[in-house]
N, C-alpha and C positions, 0 to 999 in steps of 0.2 A: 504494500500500500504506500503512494507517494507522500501520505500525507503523517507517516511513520519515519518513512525514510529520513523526509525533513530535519523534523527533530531529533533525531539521533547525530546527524550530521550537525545541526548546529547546537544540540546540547541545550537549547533552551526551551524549558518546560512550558510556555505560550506559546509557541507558534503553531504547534499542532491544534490545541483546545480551542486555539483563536478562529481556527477554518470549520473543525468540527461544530463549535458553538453554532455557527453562522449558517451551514449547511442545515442544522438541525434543526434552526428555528425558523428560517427562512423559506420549510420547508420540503429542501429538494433532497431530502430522505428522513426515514424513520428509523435508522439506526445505523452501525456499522459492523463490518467484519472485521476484524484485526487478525494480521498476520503477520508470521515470525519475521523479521529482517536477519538477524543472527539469530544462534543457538549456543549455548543455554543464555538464560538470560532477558531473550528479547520480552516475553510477558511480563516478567517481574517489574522490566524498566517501564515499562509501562503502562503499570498498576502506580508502579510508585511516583513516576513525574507529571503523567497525564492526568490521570482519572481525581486523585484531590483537586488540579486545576478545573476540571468540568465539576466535581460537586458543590468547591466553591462558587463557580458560576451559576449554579444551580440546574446544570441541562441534566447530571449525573445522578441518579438515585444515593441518598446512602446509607438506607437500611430498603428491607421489603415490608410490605404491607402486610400479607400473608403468613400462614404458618408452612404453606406447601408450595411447588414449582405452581401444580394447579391455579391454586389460586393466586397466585402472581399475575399468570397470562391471563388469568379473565373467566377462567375454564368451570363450564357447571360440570360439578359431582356425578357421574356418573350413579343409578343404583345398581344396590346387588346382585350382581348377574346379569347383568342388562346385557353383556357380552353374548346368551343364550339365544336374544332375538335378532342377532345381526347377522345378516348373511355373509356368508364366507368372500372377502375379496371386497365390501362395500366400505 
């Protein structure tokens, strides 16, 4: 991702947050994929310099709402056995 790349290469923890913020609010996406640039390493760096910058800006969560993945994404509770009525493949 170029917008990973950046900041690693210039080592400053806004440059990145600063395009991310801007993409996200402006819009022209709902989220990202991040990928490793180096290994080992590359997530850690960028848990630790990026993602405080984006919670402080406030685009970055920094706890969950929920007590499950489910209910994070929005997801109704299946019931018990509900998997009994669904046809195979749907």
């Amino acid at each position: 991702m170029r917008l990973w790349c950046a900041i690693m290469r210039s080592r400053a923890a806004d440059a990145s947050p600063c395009r991310t913020e801007r993409w996200f609010t402006e819009g022209a996406c709902d989220g990202f994929t991040v990928g490793a640039v180096h290994t080992p390493g590359a997530f850690e760096d960028f848990a630790r310099q990026v993602v405080p910058e984006l919670q402080r800006r406030g685009v970055f969560r920094t706890e969950y709402e929920g007590g499950t993945l489910r209910d994070d994404l929005g997801l109704e509770r299946p019931a018990a056995g509900a998997w009994r009525s669904r046809r195979h493949g749907v």
